[in-house]
DSSP file (Angstrom, degrees, kcal/mol; ACC not computed):
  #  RESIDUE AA STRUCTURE BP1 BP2  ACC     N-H-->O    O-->H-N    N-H-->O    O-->H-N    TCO  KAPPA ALPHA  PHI   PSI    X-CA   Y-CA   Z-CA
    1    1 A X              0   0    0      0, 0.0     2,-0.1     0, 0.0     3,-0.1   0.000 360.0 360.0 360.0 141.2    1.8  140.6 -100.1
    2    2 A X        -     0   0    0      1,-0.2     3,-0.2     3,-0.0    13,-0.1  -0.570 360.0-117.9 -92.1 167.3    4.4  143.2  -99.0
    3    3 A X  S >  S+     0   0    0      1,-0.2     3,-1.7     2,-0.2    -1,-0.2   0.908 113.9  68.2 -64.4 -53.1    8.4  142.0  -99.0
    4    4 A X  T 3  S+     0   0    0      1,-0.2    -1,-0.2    -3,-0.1    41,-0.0   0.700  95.3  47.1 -51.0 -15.5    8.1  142.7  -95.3
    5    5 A X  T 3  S+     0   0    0     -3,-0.2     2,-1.1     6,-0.1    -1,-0.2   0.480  78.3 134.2-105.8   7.5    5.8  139.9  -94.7
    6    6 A X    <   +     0   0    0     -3,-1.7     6,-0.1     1,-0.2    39,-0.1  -0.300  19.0 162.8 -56.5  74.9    8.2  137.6  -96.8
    7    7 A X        -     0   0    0     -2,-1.1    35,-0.3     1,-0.2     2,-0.2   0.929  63.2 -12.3 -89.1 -42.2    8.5  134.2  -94.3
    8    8 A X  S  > S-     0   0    0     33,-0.1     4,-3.0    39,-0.0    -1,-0.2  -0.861  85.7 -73.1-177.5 170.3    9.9  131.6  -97.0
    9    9 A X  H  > S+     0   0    0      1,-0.3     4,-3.8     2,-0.2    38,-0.2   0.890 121.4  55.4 -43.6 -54.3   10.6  130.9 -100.8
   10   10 A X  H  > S+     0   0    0      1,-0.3     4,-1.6     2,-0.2    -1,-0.3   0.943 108.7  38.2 -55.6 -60.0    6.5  130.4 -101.2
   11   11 A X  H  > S+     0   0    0      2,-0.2     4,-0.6     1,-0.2    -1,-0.3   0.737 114.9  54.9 -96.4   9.5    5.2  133.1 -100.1
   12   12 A X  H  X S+     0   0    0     -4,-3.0     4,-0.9    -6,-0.1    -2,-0.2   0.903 115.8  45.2 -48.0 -74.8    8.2  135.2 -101.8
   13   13 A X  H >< S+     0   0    0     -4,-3.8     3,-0.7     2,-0.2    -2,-0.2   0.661 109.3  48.9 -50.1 -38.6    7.1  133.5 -104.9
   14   14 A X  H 3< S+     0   0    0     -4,-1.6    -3,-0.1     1,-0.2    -1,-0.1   0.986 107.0  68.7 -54.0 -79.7    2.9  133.9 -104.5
   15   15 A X  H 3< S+     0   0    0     -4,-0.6    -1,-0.2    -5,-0.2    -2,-0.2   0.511  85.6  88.8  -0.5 -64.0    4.1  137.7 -103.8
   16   16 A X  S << S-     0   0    0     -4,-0.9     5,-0.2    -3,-0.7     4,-0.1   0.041  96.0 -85.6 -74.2 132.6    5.1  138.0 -107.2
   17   17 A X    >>  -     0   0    0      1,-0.1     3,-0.8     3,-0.1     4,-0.6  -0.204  43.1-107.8 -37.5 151.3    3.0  139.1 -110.1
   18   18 A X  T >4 S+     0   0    0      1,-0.2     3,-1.5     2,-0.2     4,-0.3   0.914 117.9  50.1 -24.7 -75.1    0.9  136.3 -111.9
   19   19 A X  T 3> S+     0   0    0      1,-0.3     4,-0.6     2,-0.1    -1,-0.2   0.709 113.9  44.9 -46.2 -18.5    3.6  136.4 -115.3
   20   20 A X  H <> S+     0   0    0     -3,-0.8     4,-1.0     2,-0.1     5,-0.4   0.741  94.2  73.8-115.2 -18.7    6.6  136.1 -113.1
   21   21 A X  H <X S+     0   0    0     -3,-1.5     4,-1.8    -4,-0.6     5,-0.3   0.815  97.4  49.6 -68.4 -95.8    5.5  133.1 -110.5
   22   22 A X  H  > S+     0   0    0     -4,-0.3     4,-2.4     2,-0.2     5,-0.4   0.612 115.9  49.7  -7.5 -60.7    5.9  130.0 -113.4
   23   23 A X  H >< S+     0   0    0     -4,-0.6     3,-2.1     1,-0.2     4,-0.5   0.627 114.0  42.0 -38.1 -84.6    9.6  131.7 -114.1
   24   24 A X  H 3X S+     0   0    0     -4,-1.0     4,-1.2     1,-0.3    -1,-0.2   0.392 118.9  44.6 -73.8 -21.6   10.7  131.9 -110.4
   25   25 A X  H 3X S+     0   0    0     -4,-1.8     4,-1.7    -5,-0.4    -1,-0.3   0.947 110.1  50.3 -86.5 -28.4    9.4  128.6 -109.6
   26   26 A X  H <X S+     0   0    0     -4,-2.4     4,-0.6    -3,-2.1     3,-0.3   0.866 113.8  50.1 -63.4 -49.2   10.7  127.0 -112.5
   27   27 A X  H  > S+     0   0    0     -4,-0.5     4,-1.2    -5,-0.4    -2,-0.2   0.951 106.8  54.3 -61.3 -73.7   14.1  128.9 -111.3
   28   28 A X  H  X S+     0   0    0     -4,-1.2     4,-1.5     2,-0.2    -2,-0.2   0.554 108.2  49.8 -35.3 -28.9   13.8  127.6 -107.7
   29   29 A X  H  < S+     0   0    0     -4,-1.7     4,-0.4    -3,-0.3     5,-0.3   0.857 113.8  43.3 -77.9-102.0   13.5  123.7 -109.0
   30   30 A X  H >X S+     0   0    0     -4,-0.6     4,-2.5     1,-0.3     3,-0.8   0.576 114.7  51.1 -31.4 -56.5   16.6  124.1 -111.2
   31   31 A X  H >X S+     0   0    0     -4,-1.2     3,-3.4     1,-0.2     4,-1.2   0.826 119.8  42.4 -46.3 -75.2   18.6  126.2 -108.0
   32   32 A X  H 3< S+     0   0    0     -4,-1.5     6,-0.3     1,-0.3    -1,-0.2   0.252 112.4  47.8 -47.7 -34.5   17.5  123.1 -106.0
   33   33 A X  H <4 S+     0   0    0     -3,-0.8    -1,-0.3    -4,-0.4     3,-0.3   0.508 113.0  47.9 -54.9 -45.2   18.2  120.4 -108.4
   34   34 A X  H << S+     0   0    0     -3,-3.4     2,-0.3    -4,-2.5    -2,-0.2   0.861 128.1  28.1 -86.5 -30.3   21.9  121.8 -109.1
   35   35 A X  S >< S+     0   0    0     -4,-1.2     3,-1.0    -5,-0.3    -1,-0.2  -0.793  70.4 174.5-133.0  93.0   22.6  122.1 -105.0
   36   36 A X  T 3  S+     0   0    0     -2,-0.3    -1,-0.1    -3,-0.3    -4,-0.1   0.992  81.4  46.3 -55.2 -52.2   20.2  119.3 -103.2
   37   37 A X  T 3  S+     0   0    0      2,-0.1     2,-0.7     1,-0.0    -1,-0.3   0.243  82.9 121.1-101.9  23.6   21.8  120.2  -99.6
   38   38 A X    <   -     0   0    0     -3,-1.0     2,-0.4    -6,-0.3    13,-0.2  -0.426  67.8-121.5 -44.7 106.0   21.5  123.9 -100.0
   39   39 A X  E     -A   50   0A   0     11,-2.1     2,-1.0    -2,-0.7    11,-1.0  -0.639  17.8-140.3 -74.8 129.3   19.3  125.4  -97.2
   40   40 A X  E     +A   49   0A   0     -2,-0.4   -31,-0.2     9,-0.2     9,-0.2  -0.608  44.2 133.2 -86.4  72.2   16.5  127.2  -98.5
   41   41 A X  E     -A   48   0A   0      7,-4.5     7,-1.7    -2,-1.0     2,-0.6  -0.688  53.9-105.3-132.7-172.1   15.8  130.6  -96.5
   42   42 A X  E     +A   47   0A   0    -35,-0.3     2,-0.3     5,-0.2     5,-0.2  -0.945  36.7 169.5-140.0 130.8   15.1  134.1  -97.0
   43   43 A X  E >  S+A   46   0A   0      3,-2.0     3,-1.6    -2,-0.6    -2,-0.0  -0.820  72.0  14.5-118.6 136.7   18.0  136.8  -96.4
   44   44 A X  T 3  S-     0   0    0      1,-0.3    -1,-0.2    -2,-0.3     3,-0.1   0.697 128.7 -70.2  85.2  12.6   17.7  140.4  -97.5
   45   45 A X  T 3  S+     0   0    0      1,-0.2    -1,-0.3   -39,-0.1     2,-0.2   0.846 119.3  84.5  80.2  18.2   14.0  140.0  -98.0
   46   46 A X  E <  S-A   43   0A   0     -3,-1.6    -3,-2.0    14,-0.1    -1,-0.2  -0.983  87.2 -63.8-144.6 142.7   14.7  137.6 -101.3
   47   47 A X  E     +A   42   0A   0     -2,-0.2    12,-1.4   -38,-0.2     2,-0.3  -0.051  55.0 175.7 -17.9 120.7   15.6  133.5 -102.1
   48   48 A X  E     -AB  41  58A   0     -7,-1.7    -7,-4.5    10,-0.3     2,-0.4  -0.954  24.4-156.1-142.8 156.5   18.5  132.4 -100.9
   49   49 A X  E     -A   40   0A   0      8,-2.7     7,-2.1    -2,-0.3     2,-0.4  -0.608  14.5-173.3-109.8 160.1   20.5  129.1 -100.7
   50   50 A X  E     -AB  39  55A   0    -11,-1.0   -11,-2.1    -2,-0.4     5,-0.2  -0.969  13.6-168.0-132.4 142.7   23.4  128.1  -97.9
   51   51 A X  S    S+     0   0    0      3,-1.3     3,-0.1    -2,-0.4   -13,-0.1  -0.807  82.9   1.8-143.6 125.9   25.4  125.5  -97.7
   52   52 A X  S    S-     0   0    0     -2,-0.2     3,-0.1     1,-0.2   -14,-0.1   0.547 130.5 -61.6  54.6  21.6   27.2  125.2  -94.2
   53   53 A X  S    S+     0   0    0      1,-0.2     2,-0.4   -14,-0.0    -1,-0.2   0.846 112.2 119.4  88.6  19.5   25.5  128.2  -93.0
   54   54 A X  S    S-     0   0    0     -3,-0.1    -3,-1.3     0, 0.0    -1,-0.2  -0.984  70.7-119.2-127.6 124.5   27.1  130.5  -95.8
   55   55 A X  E     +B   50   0A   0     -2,-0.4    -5,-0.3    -5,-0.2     3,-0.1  -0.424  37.1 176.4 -61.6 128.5   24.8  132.3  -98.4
   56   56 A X  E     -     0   0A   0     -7,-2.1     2,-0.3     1,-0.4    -1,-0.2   0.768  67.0 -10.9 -98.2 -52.1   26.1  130.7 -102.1
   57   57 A X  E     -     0   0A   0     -8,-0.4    -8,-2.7    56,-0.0    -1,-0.4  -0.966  57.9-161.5-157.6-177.2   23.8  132.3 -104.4
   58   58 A X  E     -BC  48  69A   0     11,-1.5    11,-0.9    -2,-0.3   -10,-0.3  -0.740  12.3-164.7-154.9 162.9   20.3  134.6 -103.9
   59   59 A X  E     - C   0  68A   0    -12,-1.4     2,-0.3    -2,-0.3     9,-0.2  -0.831   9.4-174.4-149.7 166.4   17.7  135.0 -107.2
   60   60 A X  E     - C   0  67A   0      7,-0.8     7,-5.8    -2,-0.2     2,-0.3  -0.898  18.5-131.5-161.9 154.4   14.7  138.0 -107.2
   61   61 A X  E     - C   0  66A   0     -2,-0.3     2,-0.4     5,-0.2     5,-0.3  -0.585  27.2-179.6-103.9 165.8   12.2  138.7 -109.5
   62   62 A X  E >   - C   0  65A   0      3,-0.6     3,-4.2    -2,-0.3    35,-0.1  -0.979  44.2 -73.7-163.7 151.1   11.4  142.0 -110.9
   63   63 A X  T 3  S-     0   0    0     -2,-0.4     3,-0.1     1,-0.3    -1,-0.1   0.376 125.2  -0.8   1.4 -67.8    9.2  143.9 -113.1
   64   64 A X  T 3  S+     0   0    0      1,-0.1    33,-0.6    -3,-0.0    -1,-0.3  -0.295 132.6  32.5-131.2  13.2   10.5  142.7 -116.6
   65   65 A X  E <   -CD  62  96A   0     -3,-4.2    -3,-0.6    31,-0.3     2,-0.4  -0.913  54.5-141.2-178.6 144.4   13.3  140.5 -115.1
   66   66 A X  E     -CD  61  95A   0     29,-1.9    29,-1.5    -5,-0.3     2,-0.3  -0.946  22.7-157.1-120.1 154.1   14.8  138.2 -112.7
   67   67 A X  E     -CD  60  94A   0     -7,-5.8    -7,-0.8    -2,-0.4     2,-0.5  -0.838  16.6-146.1-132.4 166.0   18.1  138.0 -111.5
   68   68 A X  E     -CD  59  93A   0     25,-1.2    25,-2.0    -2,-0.3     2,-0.3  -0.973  32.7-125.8-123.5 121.4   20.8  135.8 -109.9
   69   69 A X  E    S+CD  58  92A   0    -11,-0.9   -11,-1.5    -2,-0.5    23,-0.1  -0.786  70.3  25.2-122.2 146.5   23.7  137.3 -107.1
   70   70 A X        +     0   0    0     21,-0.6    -1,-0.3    -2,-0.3     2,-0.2   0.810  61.6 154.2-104.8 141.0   26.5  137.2 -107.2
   71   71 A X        -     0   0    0     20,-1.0     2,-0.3    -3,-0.2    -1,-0.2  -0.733  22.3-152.0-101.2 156.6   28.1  136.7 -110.0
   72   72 A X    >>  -     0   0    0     -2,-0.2     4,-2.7     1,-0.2     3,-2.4  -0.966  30.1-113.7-142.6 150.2   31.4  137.6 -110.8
   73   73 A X  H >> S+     0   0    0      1,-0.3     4,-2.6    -2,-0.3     3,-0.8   0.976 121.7  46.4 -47.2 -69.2   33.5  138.5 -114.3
   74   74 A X  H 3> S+     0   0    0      1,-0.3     4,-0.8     2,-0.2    -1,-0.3   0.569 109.4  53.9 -61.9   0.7   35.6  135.1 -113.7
   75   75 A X  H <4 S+     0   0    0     -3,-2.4     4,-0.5     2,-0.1    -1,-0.3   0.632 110.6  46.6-100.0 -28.9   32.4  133.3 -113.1
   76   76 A X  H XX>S+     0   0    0     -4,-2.7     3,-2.6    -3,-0.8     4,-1.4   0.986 112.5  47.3 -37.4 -82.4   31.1  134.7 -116.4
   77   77 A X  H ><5S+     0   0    0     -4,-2.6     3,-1.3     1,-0.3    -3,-0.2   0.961 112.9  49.4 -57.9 -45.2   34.2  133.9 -118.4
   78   78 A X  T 3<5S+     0   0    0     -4,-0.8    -1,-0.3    -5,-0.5    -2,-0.2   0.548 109.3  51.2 -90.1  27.0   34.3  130.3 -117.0
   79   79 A X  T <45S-     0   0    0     -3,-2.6    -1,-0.3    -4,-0.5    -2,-0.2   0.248 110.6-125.0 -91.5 -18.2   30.6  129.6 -117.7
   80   80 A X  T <<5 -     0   0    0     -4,-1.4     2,-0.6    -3,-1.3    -3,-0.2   0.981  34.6-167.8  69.2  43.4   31.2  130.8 -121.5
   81   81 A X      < -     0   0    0     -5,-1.3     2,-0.2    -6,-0.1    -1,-0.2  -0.629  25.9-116.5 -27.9 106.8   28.7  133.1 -121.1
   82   82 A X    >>  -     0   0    0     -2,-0.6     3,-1.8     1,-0.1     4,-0.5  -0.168  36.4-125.6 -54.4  99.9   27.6  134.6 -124.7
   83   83 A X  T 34 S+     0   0    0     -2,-0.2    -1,-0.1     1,-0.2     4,-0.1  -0.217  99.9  23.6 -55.7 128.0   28.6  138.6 -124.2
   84   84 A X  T 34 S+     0   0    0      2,-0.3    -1,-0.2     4,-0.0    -2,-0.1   0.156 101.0  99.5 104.0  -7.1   25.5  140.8 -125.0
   85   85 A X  T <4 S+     0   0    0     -3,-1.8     2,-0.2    -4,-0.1    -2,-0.1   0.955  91.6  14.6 -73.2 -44.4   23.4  137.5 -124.2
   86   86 A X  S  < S-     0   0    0     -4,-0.5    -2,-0.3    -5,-0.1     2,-0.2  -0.674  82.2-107.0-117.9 160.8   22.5  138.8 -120.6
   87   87 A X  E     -E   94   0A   0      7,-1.4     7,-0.6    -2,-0.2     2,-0.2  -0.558  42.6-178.8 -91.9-171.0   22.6  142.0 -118.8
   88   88 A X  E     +E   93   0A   0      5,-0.2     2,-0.2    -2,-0.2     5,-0.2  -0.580  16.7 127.3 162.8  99.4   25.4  141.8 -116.4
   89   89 A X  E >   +E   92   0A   0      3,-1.0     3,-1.5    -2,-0.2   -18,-0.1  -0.913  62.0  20.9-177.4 155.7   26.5  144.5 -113.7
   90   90 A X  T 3  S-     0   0    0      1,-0.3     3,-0.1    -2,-0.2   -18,-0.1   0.727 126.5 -56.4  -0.2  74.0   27.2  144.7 -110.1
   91   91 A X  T 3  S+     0   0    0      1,-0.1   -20,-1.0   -21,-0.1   -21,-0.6   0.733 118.8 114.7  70.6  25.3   27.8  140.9 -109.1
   92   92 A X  E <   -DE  69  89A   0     -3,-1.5    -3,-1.0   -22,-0.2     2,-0.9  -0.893  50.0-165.1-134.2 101.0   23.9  140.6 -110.9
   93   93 A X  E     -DE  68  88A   0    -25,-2.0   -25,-1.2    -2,-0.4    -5,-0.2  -0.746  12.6-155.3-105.4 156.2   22.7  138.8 -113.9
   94   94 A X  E     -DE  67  87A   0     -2,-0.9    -7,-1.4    -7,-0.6     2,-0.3  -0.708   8.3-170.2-113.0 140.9   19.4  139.8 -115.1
   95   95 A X  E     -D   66   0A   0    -29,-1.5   -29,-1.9    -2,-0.2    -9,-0.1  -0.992  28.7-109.3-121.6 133.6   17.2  137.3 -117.2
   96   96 A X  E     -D   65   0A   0     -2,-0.3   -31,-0.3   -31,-0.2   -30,-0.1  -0.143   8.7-143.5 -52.2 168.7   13.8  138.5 -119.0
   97   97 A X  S    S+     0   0    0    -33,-0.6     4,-0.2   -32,-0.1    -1,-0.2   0.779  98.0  57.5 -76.0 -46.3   10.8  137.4 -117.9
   98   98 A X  S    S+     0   0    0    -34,-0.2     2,-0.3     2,-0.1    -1,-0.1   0.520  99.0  66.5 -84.4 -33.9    9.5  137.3 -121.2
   99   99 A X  S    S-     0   0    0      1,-0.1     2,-0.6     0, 0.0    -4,-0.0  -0.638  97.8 -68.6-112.6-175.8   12.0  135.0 -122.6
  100  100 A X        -     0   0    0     -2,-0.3    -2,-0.1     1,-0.0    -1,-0.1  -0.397  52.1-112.1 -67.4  99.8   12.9  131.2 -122.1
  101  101 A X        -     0   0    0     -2,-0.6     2,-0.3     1,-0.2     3,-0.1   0.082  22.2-133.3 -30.3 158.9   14.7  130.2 -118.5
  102  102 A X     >  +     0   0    0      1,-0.1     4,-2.5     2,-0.1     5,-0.3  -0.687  39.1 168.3 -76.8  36.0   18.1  129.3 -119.1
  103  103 A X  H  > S+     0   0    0     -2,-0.3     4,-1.1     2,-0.2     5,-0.1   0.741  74.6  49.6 -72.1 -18.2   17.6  126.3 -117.0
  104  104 A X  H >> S+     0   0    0      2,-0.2     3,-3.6     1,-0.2     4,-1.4   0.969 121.1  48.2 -83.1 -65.3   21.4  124.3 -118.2
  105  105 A X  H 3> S+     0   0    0      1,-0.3     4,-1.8     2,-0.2    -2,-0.2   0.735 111.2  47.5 -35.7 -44.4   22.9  128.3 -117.2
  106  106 A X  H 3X S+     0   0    0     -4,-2.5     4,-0.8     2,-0.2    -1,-0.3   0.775 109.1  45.0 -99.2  16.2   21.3  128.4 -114.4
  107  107 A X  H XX S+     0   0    0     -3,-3.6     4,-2.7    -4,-1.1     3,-0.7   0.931 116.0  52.9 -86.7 -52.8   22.1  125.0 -112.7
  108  108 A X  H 3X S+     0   0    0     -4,-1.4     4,-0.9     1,-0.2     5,-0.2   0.896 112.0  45.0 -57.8 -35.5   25.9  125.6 -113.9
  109  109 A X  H 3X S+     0   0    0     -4,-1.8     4,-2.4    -5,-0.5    -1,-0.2   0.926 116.4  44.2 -50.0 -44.9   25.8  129.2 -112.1
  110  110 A X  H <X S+     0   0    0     -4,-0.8     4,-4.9    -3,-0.7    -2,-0.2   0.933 115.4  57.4-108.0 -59.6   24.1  127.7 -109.1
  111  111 A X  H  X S+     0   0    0     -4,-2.7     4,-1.8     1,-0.2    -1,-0.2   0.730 112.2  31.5  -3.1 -64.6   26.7  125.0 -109.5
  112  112 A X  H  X S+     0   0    0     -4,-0.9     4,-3.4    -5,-0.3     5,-0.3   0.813 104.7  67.6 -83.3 -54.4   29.8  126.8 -109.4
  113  113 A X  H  X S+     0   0    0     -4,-2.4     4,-1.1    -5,-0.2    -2,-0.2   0.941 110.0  41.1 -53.2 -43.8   28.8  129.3 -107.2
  114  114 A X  H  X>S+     0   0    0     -4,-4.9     5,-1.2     1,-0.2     4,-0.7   0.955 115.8  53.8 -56.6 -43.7   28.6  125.9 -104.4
  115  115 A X  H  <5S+     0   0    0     -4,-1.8     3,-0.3     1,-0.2    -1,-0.2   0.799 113.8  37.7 -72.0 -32.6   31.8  124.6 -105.8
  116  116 A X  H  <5S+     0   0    0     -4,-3.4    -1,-0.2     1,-0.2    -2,-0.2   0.672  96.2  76.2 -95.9  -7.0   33.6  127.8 -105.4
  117  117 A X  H  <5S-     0   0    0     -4,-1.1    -1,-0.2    -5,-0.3    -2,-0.2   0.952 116.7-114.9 -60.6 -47.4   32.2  128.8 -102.1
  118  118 A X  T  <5       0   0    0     -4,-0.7    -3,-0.2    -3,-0.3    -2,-0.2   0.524 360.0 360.0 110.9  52.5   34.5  126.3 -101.4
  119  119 A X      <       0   0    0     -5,-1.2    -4,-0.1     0, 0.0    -3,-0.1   0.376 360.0 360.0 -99.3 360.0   32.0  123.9 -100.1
């Protein structure tokens, strides 16, 4: 399936190689779980969640990685993120594919991100 044909979360996720679907659903339950009345849509041709009609936080999957937008250095530091843990560069952190979701990291990201939207 091309990104162009990209209608919703599902067939984002089914897009995806075989190895990367389990992550990226397993991320989409935790996003959903941490922000219930988040709207569910797809912006920029990737996941993203709303709340009052304002984008809060976005995830994509990728080769060797998936990542979570935007992030910010003070959203870092007040999550205690472990430095070296993650990659971490323009408003994006990248998680492997290969290792174990983060799921308490990413519900507090997802979290935070609503709370500070100011929402």
């Amino acid at each position: 399936m091309t990104k162009a044909a990209v209608m919703s979360v599902t067939s984002y996720i089914a897009g995806q190689p075989r190895s990367a679907r389990a992550v990226l659903t397993r991320v989409r339950r935790i996003i959903r779980r941490a922000i219930p009345d988040a709207e569910e849509v797809i912006s920029y041709k990737i996941p993203t969640y709303k709340l009052h009609g304002r984008a809060v936080l976005y995830f994509a999957g990728w080769k060797a990685h998936y990542s979570l937008y935007p992030v910010s250095a003070g959203l870092i530091a007040a999550l205690d993120v472990p430095a070296g843990k993650y990659e971490i560069r323009n408003s994006t952190i990248r998680f492997p594919l290969d290792k174990p979701v983060p799921a308490a990291l990413i519900a507090r990201i997802a979290k935070h991100r609503a709370c500070s939207a100011g929402l």
